[in-house]
SEDOSE-149366 format. One record per atom (N, C-alpha, C): x, y, z. Coordinates in steps of 0.02 Angstrom, whole numbers, plus 50000, padded with zeros to 5 digits. Layout:
! residues N
XYZ/...
This chain:
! residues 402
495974904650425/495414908350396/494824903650383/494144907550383/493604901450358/493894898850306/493694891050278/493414887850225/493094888150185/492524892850214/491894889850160/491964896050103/492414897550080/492724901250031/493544902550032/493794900649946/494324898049930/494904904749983/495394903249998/495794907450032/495934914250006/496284914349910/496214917849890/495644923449885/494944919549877/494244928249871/494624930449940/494454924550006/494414929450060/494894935050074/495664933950059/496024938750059/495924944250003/495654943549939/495564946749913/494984952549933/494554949449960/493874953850007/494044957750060/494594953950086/494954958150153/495354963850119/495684962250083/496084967850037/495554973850016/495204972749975/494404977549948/494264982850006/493774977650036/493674981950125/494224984850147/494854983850175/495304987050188/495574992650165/495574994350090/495784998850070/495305002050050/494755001450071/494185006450038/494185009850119/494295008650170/494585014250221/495295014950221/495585011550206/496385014950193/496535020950137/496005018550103/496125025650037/495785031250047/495325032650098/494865037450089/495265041850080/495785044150118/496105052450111/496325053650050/496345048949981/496335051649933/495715056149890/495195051549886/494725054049868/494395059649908/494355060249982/494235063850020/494765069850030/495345071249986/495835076349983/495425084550003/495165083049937/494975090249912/494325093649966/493975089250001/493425090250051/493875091750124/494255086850126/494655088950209/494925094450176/495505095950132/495915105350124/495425111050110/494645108650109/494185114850109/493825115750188/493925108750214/493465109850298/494055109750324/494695109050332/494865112650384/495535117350346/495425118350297/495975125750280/496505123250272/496825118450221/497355115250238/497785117350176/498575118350169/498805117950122/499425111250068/499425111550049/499675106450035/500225102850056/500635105250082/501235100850145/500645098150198/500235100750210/499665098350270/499325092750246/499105092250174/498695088650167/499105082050164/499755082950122/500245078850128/500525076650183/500365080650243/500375074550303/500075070450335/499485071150295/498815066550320/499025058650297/499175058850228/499605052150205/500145051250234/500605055450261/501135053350305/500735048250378/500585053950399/500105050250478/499835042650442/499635043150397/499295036350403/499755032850403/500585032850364/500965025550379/501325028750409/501205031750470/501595029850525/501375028050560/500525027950563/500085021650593/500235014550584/500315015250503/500385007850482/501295005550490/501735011050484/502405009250515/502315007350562/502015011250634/501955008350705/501955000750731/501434999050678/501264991050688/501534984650655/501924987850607/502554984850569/502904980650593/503394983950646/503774980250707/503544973050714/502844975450731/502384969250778/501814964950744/501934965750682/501554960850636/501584956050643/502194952250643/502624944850637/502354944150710/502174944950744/502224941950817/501174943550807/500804945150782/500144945550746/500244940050724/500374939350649/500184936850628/500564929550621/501184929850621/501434923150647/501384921150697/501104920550768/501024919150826/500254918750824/499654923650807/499074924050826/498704919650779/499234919450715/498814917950644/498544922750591/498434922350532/498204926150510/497334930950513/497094925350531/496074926550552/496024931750610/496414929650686/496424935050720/496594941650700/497354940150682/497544945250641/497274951150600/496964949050562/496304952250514/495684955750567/495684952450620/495094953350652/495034959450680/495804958250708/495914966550759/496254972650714/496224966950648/496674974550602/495654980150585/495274974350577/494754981250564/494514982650604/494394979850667/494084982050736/494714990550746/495374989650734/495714996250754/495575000650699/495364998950623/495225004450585/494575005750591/494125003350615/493345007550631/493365011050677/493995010850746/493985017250802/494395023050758/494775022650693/495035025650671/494675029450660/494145026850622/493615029750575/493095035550604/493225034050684/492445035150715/492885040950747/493615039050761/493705047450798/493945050150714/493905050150676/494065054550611/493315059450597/492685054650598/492105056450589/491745062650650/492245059350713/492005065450769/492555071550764/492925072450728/493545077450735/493315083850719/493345088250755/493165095150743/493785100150731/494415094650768/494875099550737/495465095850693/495825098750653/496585096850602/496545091350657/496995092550707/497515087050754/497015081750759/496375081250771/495725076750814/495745072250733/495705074350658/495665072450599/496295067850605/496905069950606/497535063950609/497775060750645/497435062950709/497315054850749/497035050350721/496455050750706/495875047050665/496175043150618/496645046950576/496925044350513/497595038450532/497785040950603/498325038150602/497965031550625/497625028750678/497135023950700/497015018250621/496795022950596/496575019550509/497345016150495/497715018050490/498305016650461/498795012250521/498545012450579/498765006450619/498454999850617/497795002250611/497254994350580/497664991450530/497634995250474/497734993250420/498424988150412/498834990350439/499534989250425/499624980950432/499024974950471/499064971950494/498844965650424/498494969250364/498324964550349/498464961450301/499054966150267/499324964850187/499894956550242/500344957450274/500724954950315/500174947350323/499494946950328/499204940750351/499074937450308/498794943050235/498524938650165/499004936450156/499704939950164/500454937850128/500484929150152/500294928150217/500474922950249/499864918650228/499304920550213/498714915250205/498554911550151/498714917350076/499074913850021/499704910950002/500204912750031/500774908750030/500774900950062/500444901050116/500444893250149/499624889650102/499594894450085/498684888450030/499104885049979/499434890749922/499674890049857/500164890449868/500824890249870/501494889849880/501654881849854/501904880049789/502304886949733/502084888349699/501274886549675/501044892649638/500394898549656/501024902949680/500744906749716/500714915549666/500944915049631/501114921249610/500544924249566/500204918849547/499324923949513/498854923949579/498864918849625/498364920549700/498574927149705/499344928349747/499534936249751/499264940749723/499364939749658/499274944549595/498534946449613/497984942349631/497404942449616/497084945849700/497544941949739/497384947449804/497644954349815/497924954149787/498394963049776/497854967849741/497704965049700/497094968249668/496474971249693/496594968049758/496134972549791/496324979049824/496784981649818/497144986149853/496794992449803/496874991149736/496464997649685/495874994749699/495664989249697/494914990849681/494504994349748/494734993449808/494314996249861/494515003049849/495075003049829/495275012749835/494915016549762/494625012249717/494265014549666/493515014049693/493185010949743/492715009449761/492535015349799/493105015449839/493235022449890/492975028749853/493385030249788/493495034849748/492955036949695/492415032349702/491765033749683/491255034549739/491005029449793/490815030849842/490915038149877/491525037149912/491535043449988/491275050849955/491905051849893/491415057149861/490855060649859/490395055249836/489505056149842/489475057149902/489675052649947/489115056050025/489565061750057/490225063050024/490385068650048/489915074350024/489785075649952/489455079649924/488605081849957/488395075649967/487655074049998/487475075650041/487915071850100/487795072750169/488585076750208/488965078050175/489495080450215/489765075150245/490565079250245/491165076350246/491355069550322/490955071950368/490945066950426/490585058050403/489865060350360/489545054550344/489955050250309/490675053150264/490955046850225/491165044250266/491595046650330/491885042450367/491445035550406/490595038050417/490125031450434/490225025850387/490415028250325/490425020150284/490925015050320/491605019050322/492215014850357/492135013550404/491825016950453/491435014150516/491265005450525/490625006850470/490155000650473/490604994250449/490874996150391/491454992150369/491754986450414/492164991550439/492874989750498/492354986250574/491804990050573/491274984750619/491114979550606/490824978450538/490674972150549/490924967850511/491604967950495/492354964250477/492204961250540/492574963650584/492624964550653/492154957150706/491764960950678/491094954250734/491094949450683/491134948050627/490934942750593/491554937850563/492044940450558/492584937050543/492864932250601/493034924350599/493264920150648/493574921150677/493874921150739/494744920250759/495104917250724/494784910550714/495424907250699/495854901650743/496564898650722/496574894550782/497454897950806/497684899750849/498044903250879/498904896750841/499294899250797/499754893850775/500464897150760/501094893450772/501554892750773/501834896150846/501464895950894/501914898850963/502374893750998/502604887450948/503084883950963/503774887850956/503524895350908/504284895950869/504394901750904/503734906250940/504194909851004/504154907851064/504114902251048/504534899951140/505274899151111/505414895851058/506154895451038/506614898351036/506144906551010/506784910750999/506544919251016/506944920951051/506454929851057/506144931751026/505454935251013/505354938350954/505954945050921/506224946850967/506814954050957/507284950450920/507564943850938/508054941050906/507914940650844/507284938350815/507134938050752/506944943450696/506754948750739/506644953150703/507514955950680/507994954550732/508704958650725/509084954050665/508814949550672/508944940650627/508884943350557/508094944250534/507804946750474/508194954450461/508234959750496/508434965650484/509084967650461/509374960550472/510114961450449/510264957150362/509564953450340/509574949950284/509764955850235/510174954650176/510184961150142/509814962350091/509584956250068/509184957750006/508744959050046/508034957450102/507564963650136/507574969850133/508274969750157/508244978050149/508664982850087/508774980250039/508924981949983/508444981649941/508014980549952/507434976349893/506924983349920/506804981449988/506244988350027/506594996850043/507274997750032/507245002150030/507085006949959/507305001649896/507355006249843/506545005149828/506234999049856/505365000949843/505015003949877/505365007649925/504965014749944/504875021649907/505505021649867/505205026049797/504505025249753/504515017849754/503915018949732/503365020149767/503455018049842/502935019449891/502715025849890/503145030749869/503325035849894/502825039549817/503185037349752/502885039049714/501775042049714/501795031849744/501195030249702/500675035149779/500935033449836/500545039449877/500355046749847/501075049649825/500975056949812/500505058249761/500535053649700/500055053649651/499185053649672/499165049649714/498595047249750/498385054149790/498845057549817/498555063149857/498515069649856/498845071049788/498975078149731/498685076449674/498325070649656/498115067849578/497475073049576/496995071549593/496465075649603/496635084349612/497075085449655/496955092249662/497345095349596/497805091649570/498105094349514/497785093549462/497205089749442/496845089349378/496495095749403/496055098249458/495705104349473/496225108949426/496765110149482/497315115249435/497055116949365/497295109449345/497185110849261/496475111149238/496195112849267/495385114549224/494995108749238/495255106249264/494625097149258/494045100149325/493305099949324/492935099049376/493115093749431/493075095849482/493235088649536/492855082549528/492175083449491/491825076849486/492355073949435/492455077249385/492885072749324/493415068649342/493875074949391/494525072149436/494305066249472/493805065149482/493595059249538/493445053649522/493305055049464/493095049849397/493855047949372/494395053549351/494955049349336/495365047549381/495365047849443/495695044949481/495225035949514/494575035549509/494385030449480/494735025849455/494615029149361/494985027849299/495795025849300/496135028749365/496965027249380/496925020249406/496455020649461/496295013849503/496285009349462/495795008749437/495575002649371/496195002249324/496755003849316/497445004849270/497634999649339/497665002649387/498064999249446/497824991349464/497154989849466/497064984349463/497164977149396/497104983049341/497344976949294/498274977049295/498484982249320/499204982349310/499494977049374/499284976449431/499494970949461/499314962349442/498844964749411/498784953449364/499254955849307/499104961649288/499594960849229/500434958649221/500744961149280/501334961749315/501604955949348/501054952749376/500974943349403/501244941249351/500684942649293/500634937849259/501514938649193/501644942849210/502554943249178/503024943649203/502864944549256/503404940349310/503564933349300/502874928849300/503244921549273/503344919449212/502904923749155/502594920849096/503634922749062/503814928949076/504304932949039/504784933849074/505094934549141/505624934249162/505794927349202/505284920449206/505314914649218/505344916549313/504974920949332/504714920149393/505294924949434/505644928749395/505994934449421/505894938449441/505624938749494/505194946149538/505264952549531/506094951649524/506614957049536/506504959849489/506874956949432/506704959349362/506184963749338/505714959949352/505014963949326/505034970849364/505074972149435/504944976249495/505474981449455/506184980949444/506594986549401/506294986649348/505784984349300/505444988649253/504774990449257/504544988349312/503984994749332/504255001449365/504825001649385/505065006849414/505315010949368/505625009849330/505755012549273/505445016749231/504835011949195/504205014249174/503855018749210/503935018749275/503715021949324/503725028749335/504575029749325/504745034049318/504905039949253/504635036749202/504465038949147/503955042849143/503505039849189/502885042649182/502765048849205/503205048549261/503145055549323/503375061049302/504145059149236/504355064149208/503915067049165/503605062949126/503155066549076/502435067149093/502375067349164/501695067749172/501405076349189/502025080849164/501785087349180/501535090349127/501625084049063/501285087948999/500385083348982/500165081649027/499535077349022/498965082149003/498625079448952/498135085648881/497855087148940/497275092148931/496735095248950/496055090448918/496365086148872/495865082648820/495535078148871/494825077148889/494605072148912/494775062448916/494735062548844/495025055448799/495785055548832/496145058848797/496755059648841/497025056448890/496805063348946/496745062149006/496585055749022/495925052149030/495755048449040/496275040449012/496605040748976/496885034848934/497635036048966/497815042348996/498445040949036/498505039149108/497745040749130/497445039649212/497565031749224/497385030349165/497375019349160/498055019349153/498705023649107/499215018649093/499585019349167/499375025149181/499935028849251/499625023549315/499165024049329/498825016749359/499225009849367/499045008249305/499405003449302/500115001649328/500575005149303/501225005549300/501455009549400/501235014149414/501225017649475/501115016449520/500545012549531/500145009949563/499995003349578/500025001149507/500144992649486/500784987549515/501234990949527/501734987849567/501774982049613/501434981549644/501314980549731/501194972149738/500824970749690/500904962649668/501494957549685/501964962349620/502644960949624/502954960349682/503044963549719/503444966849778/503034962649839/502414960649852/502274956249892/502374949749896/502724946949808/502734940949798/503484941449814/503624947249794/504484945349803/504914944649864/504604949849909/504654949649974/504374943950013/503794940749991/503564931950013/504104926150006/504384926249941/504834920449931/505464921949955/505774928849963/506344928450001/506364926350084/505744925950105/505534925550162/505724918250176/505764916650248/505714907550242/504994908050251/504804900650281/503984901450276/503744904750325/504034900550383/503774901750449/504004909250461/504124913750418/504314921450431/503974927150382/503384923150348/503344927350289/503204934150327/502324932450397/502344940050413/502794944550460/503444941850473/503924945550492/504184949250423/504554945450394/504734947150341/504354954350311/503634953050304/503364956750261/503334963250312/503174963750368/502844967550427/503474972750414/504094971050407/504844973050414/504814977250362/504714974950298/504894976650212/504214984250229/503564981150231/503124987250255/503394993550281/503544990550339/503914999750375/504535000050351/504934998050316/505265003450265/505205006650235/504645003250187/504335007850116/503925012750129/503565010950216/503435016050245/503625022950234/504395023850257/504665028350263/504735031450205/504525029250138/504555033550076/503905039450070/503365036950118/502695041250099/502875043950160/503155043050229/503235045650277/503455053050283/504015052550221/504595057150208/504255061250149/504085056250109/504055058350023/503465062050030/502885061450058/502235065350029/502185069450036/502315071150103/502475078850131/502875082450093/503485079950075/504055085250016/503925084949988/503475081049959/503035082849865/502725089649895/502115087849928/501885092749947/502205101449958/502855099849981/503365105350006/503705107949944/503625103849912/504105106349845/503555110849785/503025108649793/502445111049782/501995117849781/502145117849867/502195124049892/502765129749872/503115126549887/503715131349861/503985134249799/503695129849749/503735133049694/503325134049637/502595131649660/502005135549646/501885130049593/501935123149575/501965121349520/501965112949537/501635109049498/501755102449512/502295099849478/502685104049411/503015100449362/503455097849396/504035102649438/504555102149497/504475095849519/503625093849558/503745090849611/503595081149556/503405084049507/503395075849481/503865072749429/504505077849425/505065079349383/505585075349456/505565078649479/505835074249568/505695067649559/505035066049576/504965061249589/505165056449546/505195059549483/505365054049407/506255052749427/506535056949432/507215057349439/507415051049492/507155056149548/507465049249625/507045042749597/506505038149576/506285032949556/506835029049501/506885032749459/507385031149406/508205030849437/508285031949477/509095031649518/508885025549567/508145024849599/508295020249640/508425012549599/507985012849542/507755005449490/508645004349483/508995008849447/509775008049441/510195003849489/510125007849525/510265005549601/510204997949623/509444996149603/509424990649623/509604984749580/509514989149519/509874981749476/510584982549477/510824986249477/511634985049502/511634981649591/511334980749612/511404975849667/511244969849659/510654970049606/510504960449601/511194957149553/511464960349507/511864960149454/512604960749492/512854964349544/513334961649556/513244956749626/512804955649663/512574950949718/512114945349716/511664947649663/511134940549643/510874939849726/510644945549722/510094948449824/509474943449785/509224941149744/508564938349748/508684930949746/508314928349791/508434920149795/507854917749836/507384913849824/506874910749852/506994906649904/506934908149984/507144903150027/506324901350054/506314893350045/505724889850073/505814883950155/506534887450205/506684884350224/505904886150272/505974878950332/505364879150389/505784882850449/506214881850447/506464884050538/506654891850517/506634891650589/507064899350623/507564901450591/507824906650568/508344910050555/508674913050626/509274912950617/509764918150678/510534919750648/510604927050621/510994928850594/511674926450642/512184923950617/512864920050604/513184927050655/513454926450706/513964932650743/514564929150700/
């Protein structure tokens, strides 16, 4: 990556930009289910499509970004979310809209996997407030999003928000370096398939990413029913747009916050912390069908649910980094990604479906509280009878033992 700014802003800037087109379909919910007639399993597949864009490219991260580097990496992740953007902005119909979306969400997928790798090799071992502090950009672009797209949806109509992400993902694109093309010593060594089959069989990876697709799963649905369900309850959509904002900003202090007790309070236990945001997590979802009508209220649970819901993701990038060896973080991570994938893949849509079906959000965030709270169990009865979390900083190749 350039120099002439510390590693951390830049990934943190890449994070910002990135998710201020990765988030639009939240804030932009309530504008796409009025232009093209959509109901809510529909709208809930618009967040599906997007990570199965960003699943798609999952696979093939580690061979991105460990082979190309991280700078290229970044380069072609926004050059593919501005064609996202531009066939989303020309779509005249549903299907022409989730292409678009899915494009967005194939860019995207490329770049959490590169920061993972660009702060880990700067700061490594103390890496866990850089993380903390690049993660943070994940709410703040989607709070940026969530004030922005809005307005020029309102202004100029629903195509013009998509020109912001446009320009964005353009001129990321032309202005960001290559870079210098590094470690293709390590696939001449070993297949890339071998390694991915290598990593896929680690168990804490996939014990760690399957039960954190509940939360994946969670903090999407919130993100893409939050808004339309404050409408429900009486809130104007400007207000709703304002507290989902207000969630963001919960979400960005809840990932430094979460860094920062991960080492300060469980002495750098990833795990630990990650089963009590899930927890808390799931607390929230249960009781989030009684949230006032009160402005003050409202607004003061938008920050805690934020935080805690949303706030996660810190954790879970750091934790998934150190189980990694080095030379694998963006395999590693690319891998852990399209799992958790599969929680918004699956999950948003059946929020949505459960929704539909029974006329009511309480159902569908009473669910969600339930399965979150079984997965956190789950996983601490796996660290507790297996001790799955362990920091490997080896340099070489892995190749699972026949």
């Amino acid at each position: 990556m350039n120099r002439r700014l510390p590693v951390v802003i830049q990934s943190l800037l890449f994070m910002v930009l990135g998710n201020f087109t990765f988030s639009s379909y939240a804030p932009l919910a309530p504008f796409i289910k009025n232009a093209y007639l959509l109901n809510s399993t529909e709208l809930g597949l618009i967040t599906s499509i997007i990570f199965i864009g960003s699943f798609s490219v999952s696979f093939l991260s580690g061979a991105f970004v460990d082979g190309l580097g991280p700078s290229r990496a970044v380069k072609i992740s926004f050059a593919v979310m501005a064609l996202g953007s531009l066939t989303a902005a020309l779509s005249h119909s549903y299907v022409q809209l989730v292409m678009g979306f899915y494009g967005i969400g194939f860019g995207y997928g490329l770049i959490t996997p590169s920061t993972n790798r660009a702060v880990m090799e700067e700061y490594y071992p103390h890496h866990a407030t850089p993380m903390g502090v690049k993660q943070s950009g994940v709410p703040i672009g989607a709070a940026l999003s969530a004030v922005v797209l809005p307005v020029l949806a309102i202004h100029f109509g629903l195509q013009w928000s998509f020109v912001a992400t446009i320009i964005i993902g353009g001129t990321i694109a032309l202005l960001i370096p290559s870079g210098k093309v590094k470690n293709t010593e390590t696939r001449r060594q070993k297949g890339y398939l071998r390694q991915v089959l290598g990593a896929g069989r680690n168990r804490s990876l996939l014990v760690i990413s399957l039960c954190t697709a509940f939360l994946s799963w969670g903090q999407q649905s919130i993100l893409t029913y939050y808004v339309v369900f404050l409408e429900q309850r009486g809130f104007a959509i400007i207000i709703a747009e304002i507290f989902l904002a207000l969630l963001l900003s919960g979400a960005v202090f809840g990932r430094l916050f979460w860094a920062s007790i991960s080492s300060r309070i469980f002495n750098g236990n990833r795990l630990k912390s990650l089963v009590l945001i899930m927890v808390i997590s799931s607390a929230l979802f249960i009781s989030f069908p009684t949230v006032s009508v009160s402005i003050f209220d409202a607004g003061f649970i938008a920050f805690f649910v934020g935080m805690s819901t949303v706030g996660w993701n810190s954790v879970y990038v750091t934790l998934i980094s150190e189980i990694a060896p080095r030379s694998k973080v963006g395999l590693f991570s690319g891998l852990s990604l399209m799992v958790i994938s599969v929680g918004t893949i699956l999950g948003t849509p059946f929020a949505g479906f459960i929704r539909d079906r029974t006329h009511s959000y309480v159902v569908m965030w009473l669910t969600l509280g339930i399965a979150l709270f079984s997965a956190a169990m789950f996983l601490l009865f796996m660290e507790l009878r297996y001790r799955i979390y362990h920091v490997d900083r080896k340099e070489t190749d892995f190749v699972s033992e026949a």
